[in-house]
C-alpha positions in Angstrom: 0.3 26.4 -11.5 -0.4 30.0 -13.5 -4.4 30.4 -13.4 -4.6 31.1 -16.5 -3.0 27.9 -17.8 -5.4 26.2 -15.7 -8.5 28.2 -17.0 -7.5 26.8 -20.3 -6.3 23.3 -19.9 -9.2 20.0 -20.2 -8.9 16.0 -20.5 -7.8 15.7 -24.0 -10.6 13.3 -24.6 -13.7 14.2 -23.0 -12.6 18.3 -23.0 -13.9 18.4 -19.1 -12.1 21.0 -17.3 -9.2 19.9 -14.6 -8.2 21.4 -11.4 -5.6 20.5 -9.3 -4.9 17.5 -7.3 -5.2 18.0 -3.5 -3.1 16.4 -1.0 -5.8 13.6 0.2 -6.2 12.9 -3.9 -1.9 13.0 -4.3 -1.9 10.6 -1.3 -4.4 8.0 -2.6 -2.5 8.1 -6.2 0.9 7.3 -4.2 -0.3 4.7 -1.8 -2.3 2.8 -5.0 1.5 3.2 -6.9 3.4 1.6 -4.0 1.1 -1.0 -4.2 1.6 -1.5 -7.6 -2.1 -1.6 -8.5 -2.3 2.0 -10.7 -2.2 1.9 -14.4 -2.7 4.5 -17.1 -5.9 4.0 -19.4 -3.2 2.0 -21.9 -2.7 -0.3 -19.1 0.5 0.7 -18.8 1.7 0.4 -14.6 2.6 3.6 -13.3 6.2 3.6 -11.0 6.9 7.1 -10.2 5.1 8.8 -7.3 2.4 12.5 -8.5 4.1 15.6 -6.6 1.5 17.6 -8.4 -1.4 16.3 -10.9 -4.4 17.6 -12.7 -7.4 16.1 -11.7 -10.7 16.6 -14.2 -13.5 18.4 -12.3 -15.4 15.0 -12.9 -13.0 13.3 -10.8 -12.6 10.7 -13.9 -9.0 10.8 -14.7 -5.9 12.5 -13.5 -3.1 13.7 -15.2 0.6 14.0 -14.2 2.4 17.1 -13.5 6.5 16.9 -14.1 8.6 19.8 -13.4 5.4 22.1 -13.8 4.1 20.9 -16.7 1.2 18.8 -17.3 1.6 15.8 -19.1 -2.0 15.9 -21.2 -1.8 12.8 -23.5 -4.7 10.9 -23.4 -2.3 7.5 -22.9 -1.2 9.1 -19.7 -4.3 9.8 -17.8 -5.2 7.8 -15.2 -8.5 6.4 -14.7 -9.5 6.9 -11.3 -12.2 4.3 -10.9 -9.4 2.0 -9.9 -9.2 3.4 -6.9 -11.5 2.5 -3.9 -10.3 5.1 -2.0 -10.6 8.1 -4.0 -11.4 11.0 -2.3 -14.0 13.9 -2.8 -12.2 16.7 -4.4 -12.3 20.5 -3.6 
């Protein structure tokens, strides 16, 4: 994703800054999806597998990323207390 997009984009609620999604954070998204146990913060259940995602630097929610563009609606984000196994971010 262009840097500069990046330096610009933040959770549409709380304005906290995002970074990208690692693969450790991708993985624990997917694996909570094909369990079925991932919602959005409307509650609701999210199908499709993250190729790429926004994370925000508070590790708090995580944003979708289709075709290169982030999906940044506050209905989309995903809280990421619901998931136990969460990793630390870089």
């Amino acid at each position: 994703m262009d840097k500069r997009l990046l330096d610009i984009l933040c959770c549409p609620v709380s304005k906290t800054p995002v970074r990208p999604a690692n693969a450790a954070e991708l993985d624990a998204l997917n694996r909570a999806i094909d369990a079925g146990q991932l919602d959005t913060v409307a509650g609701a259940g999210v199908k499709t597998h993250f190729a790429e995602a926004l994370v925000t630097v508070d590790r708090k929610v995580v944003y979708r990323v289709d075709d290169g563009i982030p999906v940044m609606l506050p209905e989309e984000g995903v809280g990421t207390a619901q998931l136990a196994d969460f990793p630390a971010g870089t």
